[in-house]
C-alpha positions as a Python dict, from the first residue, in 0.01 Angstrom:
ca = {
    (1, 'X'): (0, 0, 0),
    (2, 'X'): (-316, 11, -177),
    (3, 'X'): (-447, -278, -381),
    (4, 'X'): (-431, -146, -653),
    (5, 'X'): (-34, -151, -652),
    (6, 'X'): (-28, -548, -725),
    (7, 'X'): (-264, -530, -992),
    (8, 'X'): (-45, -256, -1231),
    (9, 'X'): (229, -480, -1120),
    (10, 'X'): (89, -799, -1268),
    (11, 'X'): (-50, -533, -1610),
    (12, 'X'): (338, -506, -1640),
    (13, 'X'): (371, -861, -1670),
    (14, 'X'): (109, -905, -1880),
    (15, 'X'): (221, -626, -2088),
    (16, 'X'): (537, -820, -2158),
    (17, 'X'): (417, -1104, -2300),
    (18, 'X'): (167, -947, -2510),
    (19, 'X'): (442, -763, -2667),
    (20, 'X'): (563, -1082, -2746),
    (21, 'X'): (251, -1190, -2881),
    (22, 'X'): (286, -947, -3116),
    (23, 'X'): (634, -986, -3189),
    (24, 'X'): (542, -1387, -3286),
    (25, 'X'): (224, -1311, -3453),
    (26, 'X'): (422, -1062, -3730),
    (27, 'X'): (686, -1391, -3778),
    (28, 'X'): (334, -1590, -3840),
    (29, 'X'): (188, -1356, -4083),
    (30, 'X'): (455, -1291, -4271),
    (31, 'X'): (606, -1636, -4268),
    (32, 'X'): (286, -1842, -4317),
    (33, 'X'): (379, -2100, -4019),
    (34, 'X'): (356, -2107, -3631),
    (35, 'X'): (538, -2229, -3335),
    (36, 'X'): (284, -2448, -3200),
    (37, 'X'): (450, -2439, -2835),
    (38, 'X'): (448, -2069, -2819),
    (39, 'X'): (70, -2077, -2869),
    (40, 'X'): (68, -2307, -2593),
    (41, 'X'): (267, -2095, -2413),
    (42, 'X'): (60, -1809, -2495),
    (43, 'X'): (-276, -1987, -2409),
    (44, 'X'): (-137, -2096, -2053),
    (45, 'X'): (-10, -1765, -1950),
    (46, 'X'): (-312, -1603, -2061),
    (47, 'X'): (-529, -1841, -1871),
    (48, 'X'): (-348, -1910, -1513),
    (49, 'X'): (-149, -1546, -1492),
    (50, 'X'): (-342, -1291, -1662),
    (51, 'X'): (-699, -1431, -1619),
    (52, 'X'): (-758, -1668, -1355),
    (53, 'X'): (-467, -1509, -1107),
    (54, 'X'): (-486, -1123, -1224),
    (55, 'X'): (-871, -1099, -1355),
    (56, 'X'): (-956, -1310, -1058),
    (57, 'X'): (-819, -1069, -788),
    (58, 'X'): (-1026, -850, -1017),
    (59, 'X'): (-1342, -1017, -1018),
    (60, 'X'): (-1344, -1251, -709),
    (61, 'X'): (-1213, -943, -460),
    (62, 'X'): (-1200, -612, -596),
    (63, 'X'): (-1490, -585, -824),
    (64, 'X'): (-1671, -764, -556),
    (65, 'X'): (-1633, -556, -296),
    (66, 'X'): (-1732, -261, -512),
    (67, 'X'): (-2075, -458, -627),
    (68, 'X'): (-2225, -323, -292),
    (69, 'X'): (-2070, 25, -320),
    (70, 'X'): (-2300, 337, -449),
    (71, 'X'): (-2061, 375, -762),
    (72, 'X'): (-2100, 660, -960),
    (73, 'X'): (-2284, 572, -1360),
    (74, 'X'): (-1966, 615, -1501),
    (75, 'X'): (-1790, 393, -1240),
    (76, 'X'): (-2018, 109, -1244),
    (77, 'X'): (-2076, 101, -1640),
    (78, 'X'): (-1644, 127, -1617),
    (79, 'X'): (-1658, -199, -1374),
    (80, 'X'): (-1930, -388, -1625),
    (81, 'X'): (-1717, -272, -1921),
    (82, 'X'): (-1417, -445, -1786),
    (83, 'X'): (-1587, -767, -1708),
    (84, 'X'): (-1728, -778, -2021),
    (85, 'X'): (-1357, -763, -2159),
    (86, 'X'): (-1262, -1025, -1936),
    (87, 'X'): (-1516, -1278, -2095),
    (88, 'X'): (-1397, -1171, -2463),
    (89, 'X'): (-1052, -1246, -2333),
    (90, 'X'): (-1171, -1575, -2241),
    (91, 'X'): (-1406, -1659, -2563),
    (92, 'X'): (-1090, -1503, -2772),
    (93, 'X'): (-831, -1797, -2659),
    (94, 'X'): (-1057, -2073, -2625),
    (95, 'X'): (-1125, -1955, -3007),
    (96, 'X'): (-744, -1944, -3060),
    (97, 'X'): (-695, -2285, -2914),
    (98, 'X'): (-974, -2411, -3156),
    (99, 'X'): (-821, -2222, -3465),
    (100, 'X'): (-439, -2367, -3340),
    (101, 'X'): (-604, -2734, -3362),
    (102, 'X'): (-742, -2694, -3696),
    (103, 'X'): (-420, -2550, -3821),
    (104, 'X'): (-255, -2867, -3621),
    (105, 'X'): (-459, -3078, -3880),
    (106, 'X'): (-412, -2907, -4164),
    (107, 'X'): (-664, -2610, -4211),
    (108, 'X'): (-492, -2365, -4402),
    (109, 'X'): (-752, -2142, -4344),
    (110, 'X'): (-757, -2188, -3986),
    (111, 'X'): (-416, -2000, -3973),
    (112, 'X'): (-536, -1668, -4042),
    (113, 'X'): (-815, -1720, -3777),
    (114, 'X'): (-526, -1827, -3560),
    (115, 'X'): (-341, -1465, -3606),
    (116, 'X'): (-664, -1253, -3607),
    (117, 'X'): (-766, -1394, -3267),
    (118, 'X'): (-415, -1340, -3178),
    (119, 'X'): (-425, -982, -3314),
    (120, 'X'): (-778, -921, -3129),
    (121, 'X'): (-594, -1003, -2799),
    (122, 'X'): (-293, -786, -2889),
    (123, 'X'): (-533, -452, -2931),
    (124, 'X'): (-743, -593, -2585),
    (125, 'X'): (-518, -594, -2335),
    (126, 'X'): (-327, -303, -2410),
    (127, 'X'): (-614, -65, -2389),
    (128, 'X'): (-784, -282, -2121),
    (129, 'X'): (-473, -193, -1936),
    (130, 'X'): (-487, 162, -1942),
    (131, 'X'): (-889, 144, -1870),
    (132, 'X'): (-802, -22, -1556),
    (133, 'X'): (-469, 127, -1480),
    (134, 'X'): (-591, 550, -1531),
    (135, 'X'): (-955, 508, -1474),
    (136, 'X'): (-1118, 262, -1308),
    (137, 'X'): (-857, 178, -1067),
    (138, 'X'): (-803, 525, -941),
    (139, 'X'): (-1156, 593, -923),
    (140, 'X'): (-1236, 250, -735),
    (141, 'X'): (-1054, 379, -465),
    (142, 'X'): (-1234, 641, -338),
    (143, 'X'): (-1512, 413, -272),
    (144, 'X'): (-1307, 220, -2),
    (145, 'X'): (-1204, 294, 332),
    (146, 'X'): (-822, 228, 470),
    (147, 'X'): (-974, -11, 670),
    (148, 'X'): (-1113, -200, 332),
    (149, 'X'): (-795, -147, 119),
    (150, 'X'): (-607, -288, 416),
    (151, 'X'): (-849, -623, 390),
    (152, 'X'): (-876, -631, 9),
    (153, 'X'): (-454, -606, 32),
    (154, 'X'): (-466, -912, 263),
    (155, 'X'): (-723, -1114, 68),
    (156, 'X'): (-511, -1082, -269),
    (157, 'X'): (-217, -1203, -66),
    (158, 'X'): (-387, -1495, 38),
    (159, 'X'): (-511, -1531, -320),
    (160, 'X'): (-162, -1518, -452),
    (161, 'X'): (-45, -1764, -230),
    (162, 'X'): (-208, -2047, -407),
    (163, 'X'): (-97, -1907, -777),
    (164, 'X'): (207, -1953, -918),
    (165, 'X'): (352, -1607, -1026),
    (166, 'X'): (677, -1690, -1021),
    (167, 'X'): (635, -1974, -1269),
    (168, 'X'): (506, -1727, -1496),
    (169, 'X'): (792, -1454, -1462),
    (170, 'X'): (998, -1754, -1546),
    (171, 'X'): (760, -1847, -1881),
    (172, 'X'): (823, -1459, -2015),
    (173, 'X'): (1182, -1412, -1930),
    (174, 'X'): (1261, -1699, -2108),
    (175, 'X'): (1098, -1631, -2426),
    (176, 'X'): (1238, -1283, -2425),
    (177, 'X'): (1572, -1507, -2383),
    (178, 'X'): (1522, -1715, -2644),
    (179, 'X'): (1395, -1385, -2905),
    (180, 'X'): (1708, -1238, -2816),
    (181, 'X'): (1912, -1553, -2868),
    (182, 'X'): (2073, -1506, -2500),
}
């Protein structure tokens, strides 16, 4: 299996709960309140699954081992463009965290910060996604041997084996539960 595999694995995961995202951020726009424990929700599962497990197979093994490779322009400007949207990711909940607390103490303003950073993240993943998913990833491939898919395989195993994925299944399937009133 190549590497890649586990990665648009994890984008379907990720896909998921942005959808709900969206689905909760409509409810706060149009209702004028938030469920403070979904944004929690939201800011964990962005942090552990989706950046620091997913975007760090990314970063800490894949884009790594591609750092040394003779990439093509496009390929390496594709690589830089994707860690750049990794550290917008990161800047964009830290800055809905911030906006959640001022809402928390009674910024009304704060609120619509609170669903624009949520809407920024809703439009960045997506396409992020599909960068990743029909460009980059295809293309990163050609730049490593069986022999180095083989050992990039086994190093995101090891990686996964001290994250918590299945934690994180269990986070989305039961907010898609409790959506659907099951």
């Amino acid at each position: 299996m190549k590497p890649i595999v586990p990665l648009k694995t994890e984008h379907g995961l990720i896909d998921q709960m942005i959808k709900l995202v969206r689905d909760e951020t409509l409810k706060i726009a149009t209702k004028d309140e938030f469920n403070p424990v979904f944004i929690d929700t939201t800011v964990d599962f962005l942090r552990t699954y989706a950046d620091r497990t997913h975007h760090g197979k990314e970063e800490d093994i894949l884009f790594r081992d591609l750092e040394d490779k003779d990439l093509s322009a496009e390929d390496r400007q594709m690589m830089e463009e994707l860690m750049d949207e990794h550290v917008y990711a990161r800047e964009t909940v830290d800055d809905l965290v911030k906006a959640k607390e001022r809402v928390l103490q009674g910024d009304s303003e704060a609120l619509e910060i609170l669903v624009e950073k949520l809407a920024t993240l809703i439009e960045l993943y997506p396409e992020h996604i599909k960068k990743e998913d029909h460009v980059f990833f295809p293309a990163s491939m050609e730049y490593l041997s069986a022999a180095e898919q083989d050992a990039m395989m086994e190093a995101m195993e090891e990686f996964d084996r001290e994250m918590i994925h299945e934690k994180y299944r269990s986070v989305v399937e039961t907010l898609k539960e409790e959506r659907l009133g099951i």
